[in-house]
C-alpha positions as CSV (number, residue, x, y, z in Angstrom):
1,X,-37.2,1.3,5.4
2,X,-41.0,0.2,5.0
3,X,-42.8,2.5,2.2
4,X,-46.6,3.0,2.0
5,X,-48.0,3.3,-1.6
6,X,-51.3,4.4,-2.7
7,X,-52.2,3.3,-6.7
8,X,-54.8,4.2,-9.2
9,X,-55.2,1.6,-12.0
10,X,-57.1,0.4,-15.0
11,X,-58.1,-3.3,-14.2
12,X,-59.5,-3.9,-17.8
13,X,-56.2,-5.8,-19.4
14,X,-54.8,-7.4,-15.7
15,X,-55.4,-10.5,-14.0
16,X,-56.9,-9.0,-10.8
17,X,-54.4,-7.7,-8.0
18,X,-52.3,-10.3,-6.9
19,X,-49.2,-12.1,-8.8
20,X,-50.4,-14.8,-10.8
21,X,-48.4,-17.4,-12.7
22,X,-50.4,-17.3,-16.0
23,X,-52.1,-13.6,-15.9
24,X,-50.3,-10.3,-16.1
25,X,-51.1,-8.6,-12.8
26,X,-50.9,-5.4,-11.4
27,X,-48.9,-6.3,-8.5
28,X,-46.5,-7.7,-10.9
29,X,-45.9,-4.7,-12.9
30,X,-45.4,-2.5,-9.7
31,X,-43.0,-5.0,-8.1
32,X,-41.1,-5.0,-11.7
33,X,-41.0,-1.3,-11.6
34,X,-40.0,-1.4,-7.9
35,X,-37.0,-4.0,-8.5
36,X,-35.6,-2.1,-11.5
37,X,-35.7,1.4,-9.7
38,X,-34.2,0.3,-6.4
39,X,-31.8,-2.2,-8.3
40,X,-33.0,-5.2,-5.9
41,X,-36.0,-7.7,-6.0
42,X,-39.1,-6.1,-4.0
43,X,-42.2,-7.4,-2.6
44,X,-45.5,-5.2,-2.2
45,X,-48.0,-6.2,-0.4
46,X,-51.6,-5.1,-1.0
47,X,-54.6,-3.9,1.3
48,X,-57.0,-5.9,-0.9
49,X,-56.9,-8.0,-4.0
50,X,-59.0,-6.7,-6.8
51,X,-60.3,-9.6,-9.5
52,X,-59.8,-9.5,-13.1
53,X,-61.1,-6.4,-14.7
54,X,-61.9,-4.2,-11.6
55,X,-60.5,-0.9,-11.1
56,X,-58.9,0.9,-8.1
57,X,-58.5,5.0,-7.6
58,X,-57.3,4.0,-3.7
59,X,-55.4,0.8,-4.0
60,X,-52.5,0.8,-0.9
61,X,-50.0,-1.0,-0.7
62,X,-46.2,-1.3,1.4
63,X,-43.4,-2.8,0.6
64,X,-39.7,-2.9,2.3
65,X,-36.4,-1.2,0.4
66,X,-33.3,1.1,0.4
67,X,-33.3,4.2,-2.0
68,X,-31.9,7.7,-2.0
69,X,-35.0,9.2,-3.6
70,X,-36.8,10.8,-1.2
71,X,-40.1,9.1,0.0
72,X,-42.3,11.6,-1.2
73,X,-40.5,11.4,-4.6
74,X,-40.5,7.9,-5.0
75,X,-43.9,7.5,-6.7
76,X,-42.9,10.1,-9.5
77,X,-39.6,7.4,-10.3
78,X,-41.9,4.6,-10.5
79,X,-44.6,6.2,-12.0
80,X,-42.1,6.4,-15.4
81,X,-41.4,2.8,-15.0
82,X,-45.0,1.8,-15.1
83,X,-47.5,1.2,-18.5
84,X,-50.5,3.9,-18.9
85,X,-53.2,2.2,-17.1
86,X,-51.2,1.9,-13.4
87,X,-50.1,4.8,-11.2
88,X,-48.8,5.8,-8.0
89,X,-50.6,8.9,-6.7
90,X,-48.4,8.6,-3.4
91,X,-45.9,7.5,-1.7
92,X,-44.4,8.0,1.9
93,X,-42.1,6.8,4.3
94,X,-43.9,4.7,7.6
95,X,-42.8,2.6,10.4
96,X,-41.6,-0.5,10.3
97,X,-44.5,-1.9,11.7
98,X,-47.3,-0.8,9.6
99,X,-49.5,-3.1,7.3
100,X,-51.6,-1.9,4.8
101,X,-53.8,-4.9,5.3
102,X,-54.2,-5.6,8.9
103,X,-54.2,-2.1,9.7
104,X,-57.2,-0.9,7.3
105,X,-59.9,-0.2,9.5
106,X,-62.5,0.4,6.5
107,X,-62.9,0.0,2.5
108,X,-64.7,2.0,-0.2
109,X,-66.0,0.5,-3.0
110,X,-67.9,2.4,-5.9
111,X,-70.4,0.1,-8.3
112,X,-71.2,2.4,-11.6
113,X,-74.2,1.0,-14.0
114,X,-75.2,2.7,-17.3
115,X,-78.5,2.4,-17.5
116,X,-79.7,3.8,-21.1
117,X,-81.2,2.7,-24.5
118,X,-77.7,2.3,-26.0
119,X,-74.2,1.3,-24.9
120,X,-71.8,3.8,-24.6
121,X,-67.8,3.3,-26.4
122,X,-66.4,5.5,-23.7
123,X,-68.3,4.5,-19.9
124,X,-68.4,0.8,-21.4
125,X,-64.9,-0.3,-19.7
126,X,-65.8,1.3,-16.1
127,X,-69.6,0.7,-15.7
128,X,-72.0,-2.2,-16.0
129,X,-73.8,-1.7,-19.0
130,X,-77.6,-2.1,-18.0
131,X,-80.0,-1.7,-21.3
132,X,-83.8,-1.1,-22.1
133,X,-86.4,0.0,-19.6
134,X,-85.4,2.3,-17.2
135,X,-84.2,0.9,-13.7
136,X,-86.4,2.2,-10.8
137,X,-83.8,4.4,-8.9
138,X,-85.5,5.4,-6.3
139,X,-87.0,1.9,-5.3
140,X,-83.2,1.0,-4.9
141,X,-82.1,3.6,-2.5
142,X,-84.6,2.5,-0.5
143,X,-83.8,-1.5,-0.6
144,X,-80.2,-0.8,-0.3
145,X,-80.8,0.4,3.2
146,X,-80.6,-2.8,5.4
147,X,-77.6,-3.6,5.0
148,X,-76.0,-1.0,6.7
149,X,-74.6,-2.0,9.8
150,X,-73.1,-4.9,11.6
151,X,-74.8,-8.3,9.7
152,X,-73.7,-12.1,8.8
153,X,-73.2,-11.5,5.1
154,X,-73.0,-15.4,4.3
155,X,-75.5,-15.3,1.5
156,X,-73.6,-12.1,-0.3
157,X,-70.6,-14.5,-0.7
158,X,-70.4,-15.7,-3.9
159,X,-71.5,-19.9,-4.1
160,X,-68.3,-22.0,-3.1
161,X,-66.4,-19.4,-1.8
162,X,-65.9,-20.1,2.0
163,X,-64.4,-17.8,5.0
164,X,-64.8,-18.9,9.0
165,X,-66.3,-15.5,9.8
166,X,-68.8,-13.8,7.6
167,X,-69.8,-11.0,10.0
168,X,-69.0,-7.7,8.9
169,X,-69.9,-4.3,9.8
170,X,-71.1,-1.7,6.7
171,X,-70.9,1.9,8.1
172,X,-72.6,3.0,4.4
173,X,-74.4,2.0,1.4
174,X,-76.1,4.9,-0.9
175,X,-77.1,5.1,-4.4
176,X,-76.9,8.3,-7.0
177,X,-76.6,9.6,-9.5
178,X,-73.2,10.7,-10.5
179,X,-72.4,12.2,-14.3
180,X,-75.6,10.1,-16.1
181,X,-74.3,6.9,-13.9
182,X,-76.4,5.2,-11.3
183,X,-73.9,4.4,-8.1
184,X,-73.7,2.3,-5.4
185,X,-70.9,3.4,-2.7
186,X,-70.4,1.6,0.0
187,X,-68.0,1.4,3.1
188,X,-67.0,-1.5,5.1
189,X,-65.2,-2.5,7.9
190,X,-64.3,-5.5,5.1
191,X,-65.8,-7.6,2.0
192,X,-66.4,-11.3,1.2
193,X,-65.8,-12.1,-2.1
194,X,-67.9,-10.8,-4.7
195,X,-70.5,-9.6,-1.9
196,X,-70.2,-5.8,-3.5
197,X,-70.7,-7.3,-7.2
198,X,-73.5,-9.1,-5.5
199,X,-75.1,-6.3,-4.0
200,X,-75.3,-4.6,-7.1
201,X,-76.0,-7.4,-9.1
202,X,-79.4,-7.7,-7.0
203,X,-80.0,-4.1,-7.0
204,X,-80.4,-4.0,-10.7
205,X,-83.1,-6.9,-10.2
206,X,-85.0,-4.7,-7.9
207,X,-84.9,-1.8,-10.1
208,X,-85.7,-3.7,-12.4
209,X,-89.1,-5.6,-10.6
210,X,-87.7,-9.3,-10.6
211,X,-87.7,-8.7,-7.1
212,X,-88.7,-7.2,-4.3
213,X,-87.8,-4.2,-2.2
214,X,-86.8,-6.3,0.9
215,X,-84.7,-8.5,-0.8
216,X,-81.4,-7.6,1.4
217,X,-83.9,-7.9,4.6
218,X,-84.5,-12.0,3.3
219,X,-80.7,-12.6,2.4
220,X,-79.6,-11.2,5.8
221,X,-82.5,-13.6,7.4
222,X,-82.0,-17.1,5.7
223,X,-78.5,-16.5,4.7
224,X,-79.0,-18.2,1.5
225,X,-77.7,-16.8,-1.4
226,X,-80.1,-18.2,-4.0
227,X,-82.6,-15.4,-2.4
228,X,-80.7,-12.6,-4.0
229,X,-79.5,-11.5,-7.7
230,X,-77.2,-12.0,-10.4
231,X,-73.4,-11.2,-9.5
232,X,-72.9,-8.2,-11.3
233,X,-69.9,-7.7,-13.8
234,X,-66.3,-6.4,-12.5
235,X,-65.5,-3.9,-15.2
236,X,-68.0,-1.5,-13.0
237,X,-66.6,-2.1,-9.5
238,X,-63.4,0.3,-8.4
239,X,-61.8,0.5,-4.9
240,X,-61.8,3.8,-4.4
241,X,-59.7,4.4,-0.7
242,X,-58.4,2.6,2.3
243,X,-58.9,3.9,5.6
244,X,-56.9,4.1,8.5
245,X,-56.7,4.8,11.9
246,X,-57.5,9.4,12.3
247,X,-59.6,8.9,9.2
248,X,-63.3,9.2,8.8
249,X,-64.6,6.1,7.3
250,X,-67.6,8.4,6.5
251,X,-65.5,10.7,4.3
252,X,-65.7,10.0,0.5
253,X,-63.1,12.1,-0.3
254,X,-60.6,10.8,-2.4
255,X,-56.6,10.6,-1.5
């Protein structure tokens, strides 16, 4: 029977996503949890793979296996074989032809930055600490709005990394303010790597006046990644949901 997972996770102390020979990874620990439960070796495979230190409220995976626990049950049984900072918020029962890659039709990433005089113990591990003057807010809504819609996103790939198609499609990209944090949510159709640290990365450089408000309109133009900003750092990017075919890609509401 094929199983469709959704996970919620604390990147901070894992390698990123996928199994890694010298990192501890959060694949890892689920397929451990997984083989010990069901009492034979699984395999899960993800709908994207997170780096090192980013965070996921929507992570979905599937994975193949034989258990009496019903579907629905199966995440609470796991969830007791897991450390603190993974979870399964859901599990279910699909057919056997369902990927949780090749069938996402959208992504939702979140990019939190705390923008204040002095860092902050308890934000610091899920937000891009961003310190003295005040970032220009509303100058940034207004630069992020270009790249919404269907673009080659070459120069928001980070330098060396290298994919045949860079076209994607980005249904939304909006910034607010959400409990004291300044954040970027954007959906996509898909990601290069790095291009949402990116984004953010040369947000903060607008608000900040190292450059200009039509920044994204230049980087979509020349496709040259030197014309935008830093890469922002992962510990504020999370994955917040996976969409799939009946579901509004313009809902933000969590699963």
């Amino acid at each position: 029977m094929r199983y469709k997972g959704i996970c919620e996770y604390d990147g901070t102390d894992y390698g990123g996503w996928q199994r890694q020979k010298n990192a501890n990874t959060v694949q890892e620990e689920i397929e451990k949890a997984l083989t010990k439960l069901l009492e034979t070796p699984i395999t899960i495979h993800g709908a994207g793979r997170t780096d090192a230190g980013v965070h996921a409220r929507g992570q979905v995976f599937h994975f193949d296996g034989d258990t009496r626990i019903p579907p629905d049950k199966l995440a609470y049984a796991v969830n007791y074989l897991l450390p603190k900072d993974i979870r399964l918020k859901q599990t279910q029962a699909v057919g056997e032809d369902f990927h949780c890659r090749f069938d996402a039709k959208a992504k939702w990433y979140r990019y939190q930055i705390y923008n204040h005089p002095f860092a902050s113990p308890l934000r610091g591990r899920y937000s891009w600490y961003v310190p003295f003057a005040p970032l220009d807010v509303d100058l940034m809504k207004e630069a992020v709005k270009p790249i919404v819609g269907t673009h080659d996103y070459a120069a928001f790939a980070a330098s060396g990394s290298y994919v045949e198609m860079t076209v994607r499609t980005i249904y939304k990209a909006e910034i607010s303010i959400i409990d004291g944090l300044i954040t970027l949510d954007i959906v996509g159709s898909g990601f290069l790597y790095n291009m949402v640290r990116i984004i953010a990365g040369t947000l903060v450089d607008i608000g900040r006046g190292k450059l200009n408000k039509d920044t994204f309109t230049t980087m979509l133009q020349t496709l040259d990644r030197k014309q935008g900003g830093m890469t922002a750092p992962p510990n504020g990017l999370c994955m917040m949901r996976v969409y799939y075919d009946g579901e509004d890609v313009l809902s933000q509401q969590e699963i």
